[in-house]
N, C-alpha and C positions, 0 to 999 in steps of 0.2 A: 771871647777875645773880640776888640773891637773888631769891625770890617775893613777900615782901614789900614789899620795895623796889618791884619791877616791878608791883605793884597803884598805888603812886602817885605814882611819878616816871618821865620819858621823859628822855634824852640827844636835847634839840629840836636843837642846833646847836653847832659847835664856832666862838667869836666871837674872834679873836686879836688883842690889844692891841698895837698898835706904836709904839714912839719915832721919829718921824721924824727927830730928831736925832742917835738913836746905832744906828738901826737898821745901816745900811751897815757899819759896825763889825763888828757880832755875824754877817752875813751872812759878811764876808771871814774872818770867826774862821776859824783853822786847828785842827782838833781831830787827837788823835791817831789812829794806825792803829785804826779798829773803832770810835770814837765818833763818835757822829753831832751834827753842828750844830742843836741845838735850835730857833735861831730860821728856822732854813729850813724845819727839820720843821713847826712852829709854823703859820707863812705855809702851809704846801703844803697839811697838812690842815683847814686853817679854810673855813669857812662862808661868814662874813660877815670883814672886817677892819676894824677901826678905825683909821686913822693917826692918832695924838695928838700935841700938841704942836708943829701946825702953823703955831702962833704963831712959833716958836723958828727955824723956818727958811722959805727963800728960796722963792717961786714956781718957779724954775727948778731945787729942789732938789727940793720937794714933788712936780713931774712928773718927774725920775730916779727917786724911791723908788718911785713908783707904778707905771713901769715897770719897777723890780725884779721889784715884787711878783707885777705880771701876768706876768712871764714866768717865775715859780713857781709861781702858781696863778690861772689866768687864768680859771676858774670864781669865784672869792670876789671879789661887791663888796666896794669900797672906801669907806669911809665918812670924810671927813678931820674932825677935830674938834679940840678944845681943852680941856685938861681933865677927857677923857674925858667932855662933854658931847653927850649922843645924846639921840635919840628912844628913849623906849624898847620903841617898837613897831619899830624897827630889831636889837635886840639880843632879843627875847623872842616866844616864839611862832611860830619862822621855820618847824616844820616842814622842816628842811635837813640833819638829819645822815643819812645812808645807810653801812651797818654793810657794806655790798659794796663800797662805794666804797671806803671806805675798808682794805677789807683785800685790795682790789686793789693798794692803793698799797702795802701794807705787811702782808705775808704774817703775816708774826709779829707783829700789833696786840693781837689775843688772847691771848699766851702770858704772862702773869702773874709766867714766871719773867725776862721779862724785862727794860728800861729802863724800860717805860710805867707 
């Protein structure tokens, strides 16, 4: 990271916005040989999750996605909302990203020449 930058900004948390309506969709997405499904990537390294749009779907649909999610990333609360309506001391100041965690998951997170 530049030096500058790194005097006055931190990567606090990775917070991952979900459609609880089309999310299941984008999960069963079939990508080709070598690319990866973003939105699982999405889900697996996030922080914090926000399900949105839990207007739109069912009580019995909203506890399916939510165990999607946990059995992708069963570390990130879940936060269900509308709107993208939060607290915004739930989305700012978490203090949750870990740069080992994450390049546990994903050896080449660092390499610039690649997807990320």
């Amino acid at each position: 990271m530049d030096e500058s930058i790194k005097e006055h900004a931190r990567l606090d948390a990775i917070v991952t916005l979900v459609d609880a309506k089309h999310i299941e969709q984008h999960l069963d997405e079939e990508k080709p040989e070598g690319a990866e499904n973003e939105a699982v990537e999405q889900v697996a390294f996030a922080d914090r999750i926000l399900l949105n749009k839990t207007d739109l779907v069912s009580e019995e649909d909203l506890l399916r996605v939510e165990k999607r999610l946990k059995s992708i990333n069963s570390q990130a609360p879940v936060q269900r909302c509308t709107k993208a309506e939060v607290s915004p001391d739930w989305v700012l100041d978490i203090g949750a990203f870990d740069l080992k965690r994450v390049i546990e998951m994903d050896p080449e997170f660092l390499n610039t020449d690649g997807e990320h």
